[in-house]
C-alpha positions in Angstrom: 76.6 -59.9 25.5 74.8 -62.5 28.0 71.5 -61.8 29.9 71.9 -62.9 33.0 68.5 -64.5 35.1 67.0 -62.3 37.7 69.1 -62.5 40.8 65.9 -61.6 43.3 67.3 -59.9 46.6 64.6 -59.1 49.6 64.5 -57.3 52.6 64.3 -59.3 56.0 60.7 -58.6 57.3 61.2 -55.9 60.3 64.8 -54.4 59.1 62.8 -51.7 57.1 64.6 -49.1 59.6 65.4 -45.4 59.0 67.7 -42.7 57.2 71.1 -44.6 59.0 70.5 -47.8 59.2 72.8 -50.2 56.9 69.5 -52.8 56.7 68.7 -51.4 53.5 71.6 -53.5 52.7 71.6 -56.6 54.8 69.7 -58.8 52.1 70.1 -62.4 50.9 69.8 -63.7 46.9 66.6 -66.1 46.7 68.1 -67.7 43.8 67.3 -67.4 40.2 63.6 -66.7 39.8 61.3 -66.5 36.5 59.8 -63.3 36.3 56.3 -65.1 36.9 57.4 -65.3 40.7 58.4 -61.7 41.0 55.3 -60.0 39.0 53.9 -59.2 42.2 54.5 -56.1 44.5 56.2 -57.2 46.9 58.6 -59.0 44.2 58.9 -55.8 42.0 60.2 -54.1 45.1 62.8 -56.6 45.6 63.6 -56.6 41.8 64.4 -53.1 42.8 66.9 -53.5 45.9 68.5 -56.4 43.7 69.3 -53.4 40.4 70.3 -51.3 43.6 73.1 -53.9 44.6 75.2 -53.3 42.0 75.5 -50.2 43.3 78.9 -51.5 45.3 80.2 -52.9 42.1 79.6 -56.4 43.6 77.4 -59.2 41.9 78.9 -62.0 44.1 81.8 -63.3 46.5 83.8 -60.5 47.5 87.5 -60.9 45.6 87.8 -60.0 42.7 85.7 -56.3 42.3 88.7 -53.8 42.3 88.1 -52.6 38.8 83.9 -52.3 39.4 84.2 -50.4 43.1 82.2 -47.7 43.6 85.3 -45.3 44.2 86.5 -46.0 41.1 90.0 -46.0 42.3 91.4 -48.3 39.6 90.1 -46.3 36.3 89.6 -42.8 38.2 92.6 -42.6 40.4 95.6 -44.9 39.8 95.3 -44.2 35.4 96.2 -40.5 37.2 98.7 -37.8 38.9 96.7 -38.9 42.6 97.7 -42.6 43.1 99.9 -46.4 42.1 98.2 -49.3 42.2 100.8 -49.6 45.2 101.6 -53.3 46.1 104.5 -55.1 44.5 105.3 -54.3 40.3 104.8 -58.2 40.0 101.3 -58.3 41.7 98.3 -57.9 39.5 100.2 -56.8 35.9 97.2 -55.9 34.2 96.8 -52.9 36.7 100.4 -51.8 35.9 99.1 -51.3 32.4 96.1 -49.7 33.5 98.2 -47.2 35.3 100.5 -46.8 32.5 97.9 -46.3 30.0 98.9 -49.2 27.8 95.9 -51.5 28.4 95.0 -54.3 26.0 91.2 -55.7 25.1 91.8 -58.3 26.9 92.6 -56.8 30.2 90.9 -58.2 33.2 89.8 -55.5 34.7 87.9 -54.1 31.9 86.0 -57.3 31.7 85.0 -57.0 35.0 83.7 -53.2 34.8 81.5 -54.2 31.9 80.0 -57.1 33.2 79.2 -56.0 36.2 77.6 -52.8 35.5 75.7 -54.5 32.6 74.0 -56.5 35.1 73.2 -53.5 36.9 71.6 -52.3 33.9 69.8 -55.0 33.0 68.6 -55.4 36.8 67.0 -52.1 36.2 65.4 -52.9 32.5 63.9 -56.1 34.5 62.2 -53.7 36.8 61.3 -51.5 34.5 59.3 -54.2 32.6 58.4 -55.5 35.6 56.6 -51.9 36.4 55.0 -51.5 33.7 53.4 -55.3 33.4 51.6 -54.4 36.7 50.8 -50.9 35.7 49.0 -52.5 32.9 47.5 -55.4 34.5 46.6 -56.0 38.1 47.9 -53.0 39.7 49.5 -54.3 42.9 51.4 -51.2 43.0 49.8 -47.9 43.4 50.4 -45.4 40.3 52.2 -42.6 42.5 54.9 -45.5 43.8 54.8 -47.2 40.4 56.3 -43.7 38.9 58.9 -43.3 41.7 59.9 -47.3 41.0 60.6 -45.8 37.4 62.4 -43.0 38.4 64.8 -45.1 40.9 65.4 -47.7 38.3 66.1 -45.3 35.3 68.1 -43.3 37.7 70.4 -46.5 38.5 70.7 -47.8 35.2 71.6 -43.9 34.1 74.0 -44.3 36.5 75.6 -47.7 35.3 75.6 -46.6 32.0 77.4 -43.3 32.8 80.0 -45.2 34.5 80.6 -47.4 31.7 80.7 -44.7 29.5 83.2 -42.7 30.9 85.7 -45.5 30.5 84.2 -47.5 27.1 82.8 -44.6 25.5 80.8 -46.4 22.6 78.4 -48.5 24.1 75.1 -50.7 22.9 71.9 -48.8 24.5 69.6 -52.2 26.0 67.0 -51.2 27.8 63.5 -52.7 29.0 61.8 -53.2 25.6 65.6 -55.0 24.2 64.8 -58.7 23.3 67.2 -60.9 24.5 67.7 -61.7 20.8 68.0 -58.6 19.6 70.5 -57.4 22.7 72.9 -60.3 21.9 73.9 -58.3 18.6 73.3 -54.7 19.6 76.0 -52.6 18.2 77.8 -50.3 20.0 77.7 -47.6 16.6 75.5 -44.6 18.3 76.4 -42.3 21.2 74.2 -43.3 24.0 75.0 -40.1 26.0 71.4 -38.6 25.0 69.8 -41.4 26.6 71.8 -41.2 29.9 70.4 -37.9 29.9 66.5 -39.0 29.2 67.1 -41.2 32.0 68.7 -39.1 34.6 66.3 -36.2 33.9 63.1 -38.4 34.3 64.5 -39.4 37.6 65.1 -35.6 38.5 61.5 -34.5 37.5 59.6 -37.7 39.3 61.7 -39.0 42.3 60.8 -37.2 45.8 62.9 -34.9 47.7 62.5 -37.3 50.5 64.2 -40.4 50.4 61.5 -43.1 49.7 60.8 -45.7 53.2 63.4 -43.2 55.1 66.4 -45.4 53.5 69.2 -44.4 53.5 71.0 -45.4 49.9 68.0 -44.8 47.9 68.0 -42.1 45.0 65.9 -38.9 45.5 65.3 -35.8 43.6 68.5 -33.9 44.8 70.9 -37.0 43.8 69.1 -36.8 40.4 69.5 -33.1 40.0 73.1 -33.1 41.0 73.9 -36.1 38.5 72.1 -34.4 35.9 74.0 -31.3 36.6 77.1 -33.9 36.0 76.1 -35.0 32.5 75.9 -31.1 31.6 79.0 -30.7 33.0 80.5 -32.8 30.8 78.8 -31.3 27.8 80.1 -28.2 28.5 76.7 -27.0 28.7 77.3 -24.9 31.4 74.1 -22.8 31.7 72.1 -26.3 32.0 74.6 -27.4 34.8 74.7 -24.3 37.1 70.7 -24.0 38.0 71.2 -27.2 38.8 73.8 -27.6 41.5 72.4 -24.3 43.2 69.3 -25.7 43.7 71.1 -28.8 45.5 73.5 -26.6 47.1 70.4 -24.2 48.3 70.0 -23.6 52.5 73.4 -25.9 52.8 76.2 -24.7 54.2 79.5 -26.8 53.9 81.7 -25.0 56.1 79.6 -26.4 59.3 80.2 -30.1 58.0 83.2 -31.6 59.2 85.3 -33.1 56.3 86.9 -36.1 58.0 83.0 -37.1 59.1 82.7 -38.1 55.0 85.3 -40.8 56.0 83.8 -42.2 59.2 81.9 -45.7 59.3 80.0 -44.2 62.2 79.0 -41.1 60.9 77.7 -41.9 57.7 74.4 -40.8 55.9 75.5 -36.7 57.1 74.9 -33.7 55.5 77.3 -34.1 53.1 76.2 -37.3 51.7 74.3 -37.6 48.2 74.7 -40.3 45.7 76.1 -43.2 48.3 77.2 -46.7 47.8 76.3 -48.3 51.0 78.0 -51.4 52.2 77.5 -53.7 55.4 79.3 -56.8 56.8 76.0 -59.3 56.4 74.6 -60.4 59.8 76.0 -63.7 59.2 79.5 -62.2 58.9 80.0 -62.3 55.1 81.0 -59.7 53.0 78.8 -60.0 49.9 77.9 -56.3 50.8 80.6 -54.9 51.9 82.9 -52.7 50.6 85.0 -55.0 48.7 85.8 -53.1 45.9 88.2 -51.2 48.1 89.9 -54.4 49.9 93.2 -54.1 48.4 93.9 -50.7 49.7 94.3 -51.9 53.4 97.5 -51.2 55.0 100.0 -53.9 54.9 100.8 -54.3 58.3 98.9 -55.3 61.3 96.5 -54.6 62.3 94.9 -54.9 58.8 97.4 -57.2 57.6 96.4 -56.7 53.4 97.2 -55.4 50.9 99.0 -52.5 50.3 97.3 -51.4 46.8 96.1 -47.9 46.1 99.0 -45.8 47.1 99.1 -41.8 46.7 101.5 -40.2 44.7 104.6 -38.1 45.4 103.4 -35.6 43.4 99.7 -35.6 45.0 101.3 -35.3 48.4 103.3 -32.4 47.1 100.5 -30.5 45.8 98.9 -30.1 49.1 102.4 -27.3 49.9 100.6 -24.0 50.8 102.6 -20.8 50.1 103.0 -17.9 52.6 99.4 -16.9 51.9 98.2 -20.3 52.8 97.0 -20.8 49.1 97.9 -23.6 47.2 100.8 -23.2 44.3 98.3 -23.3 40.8 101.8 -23.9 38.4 103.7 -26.4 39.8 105.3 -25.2 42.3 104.9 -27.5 44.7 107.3 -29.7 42.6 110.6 -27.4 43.7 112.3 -29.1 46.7 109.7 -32.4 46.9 108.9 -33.3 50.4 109.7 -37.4 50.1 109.4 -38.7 53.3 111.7 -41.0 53.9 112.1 -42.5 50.6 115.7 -43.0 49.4 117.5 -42.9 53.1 119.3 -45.7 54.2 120.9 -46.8 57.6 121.3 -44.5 60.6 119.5 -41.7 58.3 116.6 -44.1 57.9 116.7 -45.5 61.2 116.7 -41.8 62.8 114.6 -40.3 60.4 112.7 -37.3 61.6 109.3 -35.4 60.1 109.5 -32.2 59.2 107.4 -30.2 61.4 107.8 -27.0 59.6 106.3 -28.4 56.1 103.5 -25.9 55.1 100.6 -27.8 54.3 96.9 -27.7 53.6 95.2 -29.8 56.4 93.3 -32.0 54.4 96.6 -33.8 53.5 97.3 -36.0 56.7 93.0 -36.6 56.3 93.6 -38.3 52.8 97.3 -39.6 52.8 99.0 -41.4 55.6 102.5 -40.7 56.5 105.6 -41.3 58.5 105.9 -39.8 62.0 102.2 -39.0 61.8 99.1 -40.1 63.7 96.9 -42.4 61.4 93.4 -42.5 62.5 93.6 -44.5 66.0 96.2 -46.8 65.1 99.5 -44.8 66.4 101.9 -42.8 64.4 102.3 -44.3 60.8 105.9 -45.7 61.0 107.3 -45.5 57.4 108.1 -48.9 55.3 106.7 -51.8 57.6 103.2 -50.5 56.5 103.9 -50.9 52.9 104.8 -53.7 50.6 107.5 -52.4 48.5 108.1 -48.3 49.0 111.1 -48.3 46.1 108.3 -49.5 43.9 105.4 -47.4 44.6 106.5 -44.7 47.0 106.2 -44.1 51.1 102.4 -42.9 51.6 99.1 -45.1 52.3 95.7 -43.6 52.1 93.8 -42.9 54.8 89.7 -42.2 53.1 88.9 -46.1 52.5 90.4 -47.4 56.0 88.2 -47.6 59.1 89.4 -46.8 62.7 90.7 -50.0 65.0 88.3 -49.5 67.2 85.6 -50.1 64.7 86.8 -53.1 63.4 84.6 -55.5 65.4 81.2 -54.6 64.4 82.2 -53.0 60.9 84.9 -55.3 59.6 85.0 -59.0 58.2 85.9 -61.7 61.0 89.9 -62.1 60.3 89.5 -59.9 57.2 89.9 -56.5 58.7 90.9 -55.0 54.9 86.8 -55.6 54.1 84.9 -53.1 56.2 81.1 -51.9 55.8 82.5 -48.3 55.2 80.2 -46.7 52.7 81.5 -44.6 49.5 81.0 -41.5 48.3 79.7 -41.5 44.6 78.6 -37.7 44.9 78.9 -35.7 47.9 78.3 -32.1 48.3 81.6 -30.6 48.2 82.1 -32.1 44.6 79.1 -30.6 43.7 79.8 -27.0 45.3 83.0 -27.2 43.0 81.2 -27.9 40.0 79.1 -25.2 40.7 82.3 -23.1 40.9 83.4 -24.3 37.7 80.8 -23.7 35.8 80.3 -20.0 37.0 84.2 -19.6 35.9 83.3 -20.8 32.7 80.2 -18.3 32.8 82.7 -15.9 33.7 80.8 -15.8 37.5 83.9 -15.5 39.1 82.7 -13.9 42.2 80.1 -17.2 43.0 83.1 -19.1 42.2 84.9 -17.3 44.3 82.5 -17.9 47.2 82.2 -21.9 46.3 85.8 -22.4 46.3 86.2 -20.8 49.6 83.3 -22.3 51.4 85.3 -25.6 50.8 88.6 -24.2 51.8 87.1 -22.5 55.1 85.3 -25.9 56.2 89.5 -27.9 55.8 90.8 -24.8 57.6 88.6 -26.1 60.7 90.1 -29.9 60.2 92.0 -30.5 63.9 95.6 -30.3 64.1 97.1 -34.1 64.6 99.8 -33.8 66.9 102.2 -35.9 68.8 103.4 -34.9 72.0 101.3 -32.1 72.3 103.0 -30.7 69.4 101.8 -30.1 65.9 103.3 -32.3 63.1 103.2 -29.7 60.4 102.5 -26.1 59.8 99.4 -26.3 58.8 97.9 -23.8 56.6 94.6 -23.1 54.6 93.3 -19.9 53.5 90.1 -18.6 51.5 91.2 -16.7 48.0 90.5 -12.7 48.2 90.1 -12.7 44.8 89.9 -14.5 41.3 91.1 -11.8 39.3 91.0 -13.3 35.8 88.9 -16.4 34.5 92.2 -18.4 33.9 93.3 -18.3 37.1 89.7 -19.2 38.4 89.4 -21.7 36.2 93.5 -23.2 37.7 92.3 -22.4 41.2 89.1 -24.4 40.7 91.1 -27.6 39.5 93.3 -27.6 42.2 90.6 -27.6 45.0 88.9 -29.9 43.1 92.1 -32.2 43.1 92.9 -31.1 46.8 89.4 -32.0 48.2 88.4 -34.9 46.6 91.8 -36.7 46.7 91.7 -40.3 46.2 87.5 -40.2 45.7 87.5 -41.6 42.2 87.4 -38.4 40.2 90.5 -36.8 39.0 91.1 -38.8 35.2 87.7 -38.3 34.4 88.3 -34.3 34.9 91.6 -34.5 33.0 90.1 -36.0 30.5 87.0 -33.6 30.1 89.0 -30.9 30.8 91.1 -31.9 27.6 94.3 -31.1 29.6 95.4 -34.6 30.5 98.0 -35.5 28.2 99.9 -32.1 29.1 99.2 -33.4 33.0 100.1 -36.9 33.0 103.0 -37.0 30.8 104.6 -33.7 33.5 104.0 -35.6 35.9 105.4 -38.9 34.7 108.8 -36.8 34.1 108.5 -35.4 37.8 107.1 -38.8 39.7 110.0 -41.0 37.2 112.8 -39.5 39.0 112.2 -40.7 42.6 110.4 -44.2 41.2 111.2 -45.0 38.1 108.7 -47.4 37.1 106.5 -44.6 36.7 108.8 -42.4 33.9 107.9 -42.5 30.3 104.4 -42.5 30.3 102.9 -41.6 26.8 99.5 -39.9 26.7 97.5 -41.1 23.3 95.0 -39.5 21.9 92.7 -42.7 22.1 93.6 -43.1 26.0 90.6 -40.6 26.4 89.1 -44.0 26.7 89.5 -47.6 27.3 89.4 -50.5 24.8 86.3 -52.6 24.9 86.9 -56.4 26.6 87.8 -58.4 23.6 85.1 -61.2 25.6 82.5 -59.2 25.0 83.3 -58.3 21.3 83.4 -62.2 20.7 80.3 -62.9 22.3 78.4 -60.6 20.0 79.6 -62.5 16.9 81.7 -58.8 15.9 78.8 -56.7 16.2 80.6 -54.7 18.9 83.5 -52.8 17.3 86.4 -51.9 19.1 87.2 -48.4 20.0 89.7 -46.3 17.8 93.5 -47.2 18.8 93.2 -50.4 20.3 
């Protein structure tokens, strides 16, 4: 593995500015310094913001980050039952095998997941050492900011390394006191979950409440304690987990916090927002920190004109049917008489195709996927096929959470490159953590607090607005709390589904297949049930080994074979 130079990124003097300003952001690479130049305060801090960069998956340029973005739409999202890569079945083949779960080591897009996120933990080791050097020499930096520096850099590179690990799995631990010698042939041969932990937990206990300079982006003590909360998660180690997410969820009450806000360049750094990837278009106009990891999910037409990726399932789209008690149907269900749009018509029936205004849907569907004869953001009503590159390949719905309104596009959007826009993502917000809190009292057999979480989140999507057209409503829409959980099975189904209703398209949902240790039985049902209206997708095969993903046969060759590759590939 290759040790990059420090790429040093500063803050313009005067853009220090508060909790929702993107100038946090708006900062230029000084070029490749020696750590002599840096050793300094002010340089530590910009050490800092540089480790903090890779936050948006980016290290340069803009094309290119799909499989490093933030939302993790690529590993998270099209590898499940939520979303295609979309586009054409010619354009960018090693996707199609992503989504098909028969990647190869030397797959692009895993390349470009470890190598970026390596950076961003070895961005934070710099500052670590960096830190410590002063603490033990000239003190430019005060002890108390010296210990939050620590906590914000051990939180990001817990971070990076949790990201990698959910895909790679077996991973070589470098951190601050690695040699570059000896981190060239680190083996990958020890779980390094513990020392995610260590790292995420010494943020938790040190970082402030408050986020440090009034910034908005920066880690603080609730982002740690929520992430922590995460790693238990995954452990199973539920009584660790729950004290946790009720101390972040403490005095906050979701219902009041308007969903489609979480989705709104304007309105970003709310209530709702905790662990944030925040992007900008640069004051010059480039998009080095914008959110370019989501580019290729733009809408194909005018007025974004690129590129059609990142397209929701049928079988996501059907999952938001409500039955007559407006609750959603928890055994597939939904699946009986598919709503399909207009996929499959032809001719007059095509031509003259109308919605049907009587579908019974949760609300939070036409705020996640965009669809024929409805109103999409500010742009019109969604018109069907010209908005999409190839509908018999990937199916007839866009998504709506990465795109920005028209009317936003000058100040937030790349000149002539409307598909890059400065629209922030949402690593961790608090509904996802409100619905781990619910699953870990099912699993505690809790199930009245679950009860309460779920339907804290399911009364804030019944206050969504109803989109109509011609003073009508385009659906019957429908969303209504549980009255009951009355066994921990059903709790525990009715906790997936909200999980997979309300954080559609966000970058979670093959990560809690996976740790739920149900997504072989999911993926391969719903390859039979998606198959059948587009074929490409039938046949999927879940292996055991497709928990993970095969380390980039690149970065096995530059450690000489110390890195060995994961079990089935």
């Amino acid at each position: 593995m290759k040790i990059r130079s420090i790429y040093m990124a500063s803050l313009a003097v005067g853009l220090l500015l508060g909790s929702c300003s993107k100038e946090f952001l708006e900062k230029t690479p000084q070029g490749q310094l020696g750590e002599g130049q840096v050793s300094n305060g002010e340089g530590i801090e910009a050490v800092l913001l540089g480790a903090y960069s890779i936050m948006n998956g980016n290290v340069s340029g803009s094309w290119g980050n799909y499989a490093s973005a933030p939302s993790q739409w690529v590993f998270g999202e099209m590898t499940s039952d939520n979303a295609h890569k979309g586009s054409e079945e010619t354009d960018q083949p090693n996707m199609n095998l992503l989504e098909m779960l028969n990647p190869n080591p030397a797959n692009d897009n895993l390349t470009t997941m470890w190598q970026v996120y390596f950076e961003g933990v070895l961005r934070s080791n710099t500052t670590l050492k960096l830190i410590k050097q002063d603490q033990q020499g000239g003190k430019d930096i005060t002890a108390a900011r010296a210990l939050e520096i620590e906590a914000e850099a051990r939180m990001l590179r817990g971070h990076y390394y949790f990201f990698m690990w959910r895909i790679f799995r077996n991973l070589p631990w470098i951190d601050e006191n690695t040699t570059l010698e000896e981190s060239k042939t680190k083996p990958n041969d020890v779980d390094i979950y513990d020392k995610i932990i260590e790292d995420v937990k010494f943020a938790a206990d040190n970082l402030p409440v408050s986020k440090i300079k009034g910034e908005a982006g920066r880690m603080d003590k609730n982002i740690a304690k929520a992430y922590l909360g995460k790693l238990y998660l995954y452990q199973k180690k539920y009584d660790l987990a729950f004290p946790l997410f009720k101390e972040v969820i403490a005095g906050k009450d979701i219902s009041n916090m308007p969903f489609q806000d979480n989705f709104d360049v304007e309105k970003e750094d709310g209530p709702e927002a905790l662990l944030v990837s925040k992007h900008a278009i640069n004051p010059n106009g480039s998009a080095d920190n914008a959110n370019v990891g989501d580019m290729l999910s733009g809408i194909y037409a005018a007025p974004v004109s690129c590129c059609g990726f990142y397209q929701p399932t049928i079988d996501l789209v059907n999952a938001y049917k409500v039955d007559a008690n407006g609750l959603p149907y928890l055994e597939g269900e939904y699946r009986i008489n598919p709503y399909k749009s207009d996929l499959g018509l032809s001719g007059t029936a095509k031509t003259n195709y109308e919605l049907d205004v009587t579908l019974r849907i949760d609300p939070r569907l036409d705020y996640t996927v965009g669809r024929r004869g409805v109103p999409f953001l500010d742009y019109g009503v969604m018109p069907g096929d010209s908005w999409i590159r190839s509908a018999s390949f990937a199916g007839p719905f866009v998504g709506i959470k990465t795109m920005i309104k028209q009317s936003q596009f000058a100040s937030n959007t790349v000149a002539g490159e409307a598909y890059i826009t400065g629209l922030d993502v949402n690593i961790m917000r608090l509904a996802d953590v409100y619905l781990m809190a619910a699953e870990c009292a099912v699993e505690l057999n809790d199930l009245p607090s679950a009860l309460n979480y779920v339907n804290a989140v399911r009364l804030r999507a019944a206050k969504l607005p109803v989109k109509m057209v011609d003073g009508k409503s385009v659906a019957n829409y429908q969303v209504k709390p549980y009255t009951t959980f009355p066994t921990q099975d059903y709790a525990r189904k009715a906790v997936r589904m909200e999980r997979r209703l309300e954080l559609a398209l966000e970058g979670h949902r093959y990560f809690d297949l996976v740790r739920w240790g149900i997504a072989k039985t999911v993926l391969e049902s719903y390859s039979a049930f998606e198959g059948t209206h587009l074929p490409f997708y039938k046949g999927l095969s879940y292996k055991s080994y497709n928990d993970y993903f095969p380390i980039p046969q690149t970065e096995i060759d530059r450690s000489g074979g110390t890195l060995k590759q994961n079990d089935g590939y």
